[in-house]
N, C-alpha and C positions, 0 to 999 in steps of 0.2 A: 191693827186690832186694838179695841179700847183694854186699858189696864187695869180694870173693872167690867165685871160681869155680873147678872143674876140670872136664876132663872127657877121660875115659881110652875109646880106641881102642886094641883089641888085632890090631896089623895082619897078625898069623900067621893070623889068620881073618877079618878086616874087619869086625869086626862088636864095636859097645860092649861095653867091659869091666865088665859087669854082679856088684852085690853083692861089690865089692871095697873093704876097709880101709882109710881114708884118714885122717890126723891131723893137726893143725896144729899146728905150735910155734914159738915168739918167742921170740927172745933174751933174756934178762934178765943183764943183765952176763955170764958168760962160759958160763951153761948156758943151753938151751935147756930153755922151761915147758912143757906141755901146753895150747893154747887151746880145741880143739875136735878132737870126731870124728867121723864120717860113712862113709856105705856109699855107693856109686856105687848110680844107680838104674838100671831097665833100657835107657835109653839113654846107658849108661855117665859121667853126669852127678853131681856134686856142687851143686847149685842155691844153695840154702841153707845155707851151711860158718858163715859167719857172720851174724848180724842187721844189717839196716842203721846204719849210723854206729859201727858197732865194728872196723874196721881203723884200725890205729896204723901210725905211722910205725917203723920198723926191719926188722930181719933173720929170715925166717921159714926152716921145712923146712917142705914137704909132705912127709911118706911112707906112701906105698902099699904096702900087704902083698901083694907080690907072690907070692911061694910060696904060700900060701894059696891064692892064685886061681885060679894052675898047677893044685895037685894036684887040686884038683875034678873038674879031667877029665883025671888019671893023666898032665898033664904036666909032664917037670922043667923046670927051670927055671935058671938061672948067676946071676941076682939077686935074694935070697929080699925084700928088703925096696929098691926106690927109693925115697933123698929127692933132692929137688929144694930145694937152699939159692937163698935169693932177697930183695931187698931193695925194701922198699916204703918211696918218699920221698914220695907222692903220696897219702895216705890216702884223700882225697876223691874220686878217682876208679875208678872200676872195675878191677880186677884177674881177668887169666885166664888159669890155666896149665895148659895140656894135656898129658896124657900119651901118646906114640903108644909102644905096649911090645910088645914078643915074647919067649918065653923067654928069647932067647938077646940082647937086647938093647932101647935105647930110646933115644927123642930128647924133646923137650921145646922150648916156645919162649915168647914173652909173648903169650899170642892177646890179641884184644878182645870 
């Protein structure tokens, strides 16, 4: 199981936010690297973000291409890109951060 998860609801329609951009990035002293990329699957899931035992301890973003996933079906959108900055001290445990998004806004929280 990867030691990292998302998984994005788009609550304008209730229904998983399917084939959306997703990327991971780690702090490395004061910029942020590229770790990994991924597409939500059709129940708006990232499963597999990473391989098991490859979460480190520090400072990540998730960011979702949001505008992308709008114009698909002709709509706008006020957030073309969410990250989600978030810290991992616990590498050995499970990690799950949900996205619930709308054009016109979004929440987020530490699922399990």
């Amino acid at each position: 199981m990867s030691p990292l998860t998302t998984h994005l609801l788009d609550t304008s329609t209730g229904r998983p936010a399917a084939q959306l951009a997703v990327q991971l990035l780690r702090a490395q002293a004061d910029v942020f690297e590229p770790v990994a990329t991924a597409t939500t699957n059709t129940d708006g899931r990232v499963p597999a973000l990473l391989p098991p035992g490859a979460l480190q301890a520090g400072r990540y973003h998730l960011c979702f291409a949001t505008a992308v996933y709008f114009a698909r079906d002709g709509r706008p959108c006020f957030y073309p890109e969410v990250t989600i900055d978030f810290e991992v001290t616990a590498p050995q445990e499970h990690h799950h951060v949900p996205l619930l998004l709308s054009p016109f806004g979004y929440s987020t929280y530490s699922g399990s």
